[in-house]
C-alpha positions as CSV (number, residue, x, y, z in Angstrom):
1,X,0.0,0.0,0.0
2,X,1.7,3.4,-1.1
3,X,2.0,6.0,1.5
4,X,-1.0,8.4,-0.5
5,X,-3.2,5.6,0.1
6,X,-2.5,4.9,3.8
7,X,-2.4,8.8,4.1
8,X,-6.0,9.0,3.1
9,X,-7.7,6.0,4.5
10,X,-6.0,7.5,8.0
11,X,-7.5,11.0,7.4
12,X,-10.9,9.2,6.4
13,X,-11.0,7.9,9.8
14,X,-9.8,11.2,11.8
15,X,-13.7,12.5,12.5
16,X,-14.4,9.1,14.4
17,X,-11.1,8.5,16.1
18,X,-11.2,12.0,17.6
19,X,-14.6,11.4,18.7
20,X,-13.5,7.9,20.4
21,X,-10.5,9.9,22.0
22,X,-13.3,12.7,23.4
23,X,-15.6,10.2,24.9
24,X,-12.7,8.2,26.8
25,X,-11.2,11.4,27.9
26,X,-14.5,12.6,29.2
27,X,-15.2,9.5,31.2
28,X,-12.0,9.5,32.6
29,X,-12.0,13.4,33.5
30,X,-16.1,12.3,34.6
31,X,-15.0,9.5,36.7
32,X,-12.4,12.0,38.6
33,X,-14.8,14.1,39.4
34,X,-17.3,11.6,40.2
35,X,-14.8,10.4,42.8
36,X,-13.7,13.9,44.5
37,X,-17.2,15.3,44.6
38,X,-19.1,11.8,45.6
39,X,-16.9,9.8,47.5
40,X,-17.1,6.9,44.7
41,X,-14.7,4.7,43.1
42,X,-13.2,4.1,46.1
43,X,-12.2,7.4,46.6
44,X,-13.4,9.5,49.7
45,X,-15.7,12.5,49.2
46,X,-13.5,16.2,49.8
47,X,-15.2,18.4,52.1
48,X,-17.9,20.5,50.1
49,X,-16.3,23.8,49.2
50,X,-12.9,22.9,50.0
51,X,-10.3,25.4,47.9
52,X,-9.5,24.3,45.5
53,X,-10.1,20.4,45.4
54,X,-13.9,19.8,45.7
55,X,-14.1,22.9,43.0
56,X,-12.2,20.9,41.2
57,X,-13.6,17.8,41.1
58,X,-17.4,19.9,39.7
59,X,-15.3,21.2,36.8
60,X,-14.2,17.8,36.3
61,X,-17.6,16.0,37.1
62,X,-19.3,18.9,34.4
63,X,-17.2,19.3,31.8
64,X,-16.4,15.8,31.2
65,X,-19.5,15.0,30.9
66,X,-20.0,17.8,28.5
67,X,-16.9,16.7,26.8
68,X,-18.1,13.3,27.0
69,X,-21.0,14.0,25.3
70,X,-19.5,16.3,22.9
71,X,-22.0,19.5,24.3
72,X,-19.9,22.9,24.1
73,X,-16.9,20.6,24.0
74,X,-14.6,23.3,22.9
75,X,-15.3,25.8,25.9
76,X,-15.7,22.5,28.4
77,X,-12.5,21.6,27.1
78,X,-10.5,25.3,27.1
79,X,-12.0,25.3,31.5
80,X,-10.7,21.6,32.2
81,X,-7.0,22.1,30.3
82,X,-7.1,25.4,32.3
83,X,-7.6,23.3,35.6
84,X,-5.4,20.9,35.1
85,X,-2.4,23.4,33.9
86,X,-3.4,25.0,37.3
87,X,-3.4,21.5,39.2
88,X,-0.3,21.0,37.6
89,X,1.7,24.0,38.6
90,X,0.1,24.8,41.8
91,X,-0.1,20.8,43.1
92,X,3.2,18.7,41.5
93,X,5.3,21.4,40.3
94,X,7.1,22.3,43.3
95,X,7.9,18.5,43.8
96,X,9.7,18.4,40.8
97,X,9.9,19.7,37.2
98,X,9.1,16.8,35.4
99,X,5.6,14.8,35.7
100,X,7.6,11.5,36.7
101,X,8.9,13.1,39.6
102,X,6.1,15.4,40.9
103,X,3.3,12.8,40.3
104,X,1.6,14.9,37.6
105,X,1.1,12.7,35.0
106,X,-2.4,12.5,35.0
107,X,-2.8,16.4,35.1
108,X,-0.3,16.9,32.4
109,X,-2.0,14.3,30.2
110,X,-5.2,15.8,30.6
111,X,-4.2,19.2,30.4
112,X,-2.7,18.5,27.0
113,X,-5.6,16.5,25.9
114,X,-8.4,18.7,26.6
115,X,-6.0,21.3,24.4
116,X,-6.6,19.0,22.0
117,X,-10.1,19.2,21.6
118,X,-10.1,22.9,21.8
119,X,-8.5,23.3,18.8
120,X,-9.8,20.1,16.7
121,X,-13.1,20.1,18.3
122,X,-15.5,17.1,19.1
123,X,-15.3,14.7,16.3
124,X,-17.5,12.6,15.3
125,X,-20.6,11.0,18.0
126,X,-20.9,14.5,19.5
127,X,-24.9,14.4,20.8
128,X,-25.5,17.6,18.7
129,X,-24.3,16.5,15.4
130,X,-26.4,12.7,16.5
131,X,-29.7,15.0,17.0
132,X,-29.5,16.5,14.0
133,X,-28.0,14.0,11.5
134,X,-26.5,15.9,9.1
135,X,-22.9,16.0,8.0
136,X,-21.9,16.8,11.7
137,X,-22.8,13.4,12.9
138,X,-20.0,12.3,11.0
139,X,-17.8,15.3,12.3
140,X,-17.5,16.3,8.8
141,X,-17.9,20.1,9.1
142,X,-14.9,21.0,6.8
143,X,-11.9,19.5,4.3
144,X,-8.7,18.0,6.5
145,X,-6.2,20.6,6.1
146,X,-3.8,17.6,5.3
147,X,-6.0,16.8,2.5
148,X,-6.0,19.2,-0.5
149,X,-9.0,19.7,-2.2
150,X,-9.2,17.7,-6.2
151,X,-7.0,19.5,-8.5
152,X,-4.4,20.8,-5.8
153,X,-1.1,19.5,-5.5
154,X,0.4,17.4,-2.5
């Protein structure tokens, strides 16, 4: 299989990959939340309004469900990389620089991640593209800027 070929069948499936990655990220990010605002998982319940953890764990229990669900994913997304980068920095940083060392790896990783999404948005399975069945169900909106349109040169 030439490398065009593999190119393209791997851009086909980009709308539904990035869709898969939003709805695993947003159960994960769900899940933490879940655990820091309930007391579930086998996790114990913070304090309600304890700064900044229990706050925290709501952004994480609400916008990764939204991201999960691919509602406002892009704005859900931009708060909960903006949480973790604060996690990050304000939590693990001052035990070390590097995430293998300060114990950061889950904030970094999400952090990154929900950038991510801000940028490429939902992908495909978001609930509002699903309700409506157009060409957004497919996450479809536009041309893959690593795809030229027919008649342009590679």
């Amino acid at each position: 299989m030439s490398t065009r070929r593999l190119t393209d069948r791997l851009c086909d499936h980009q709308p539904l990959v990035l869709g898969l990655f939003r709805i695993v990220l947003g159960v994960l990010f769900t899940s933490e939340g879940a655990a820091t605002v309930f007391g579930v998982l086998g996790r114990k319940a913070g304090p309600t309004g304890d700064w900044p953890f229990w706050y925290a764990g709501l952004i994480e229990l609400v916008c990764g469900a939204l991201v999960l669900l691919g509602v406002a994913t892009r704005s859900a997304a931009f708060l909960s990389s903006g949480a973790m980068a604060f996690a990050y920095f304000t939590e693990h940083q001052k035990d070390g620089l590097f995430p293998l060392q300060n114990g950061g790896l889950a904030p970094a990783l999400f952090c990154w991640g929900f950038l991510l999404l801000v940028f490429f948005g939902p992908g495909a399975l978001a609930l509002p593209g699903l309700l409506r069945r157009g060409d957004t169900a497919t996450g479809r909106t536009a041309p893959h800027p690593a795809r030229p349109a027919s008649g342009e040169a590679r």
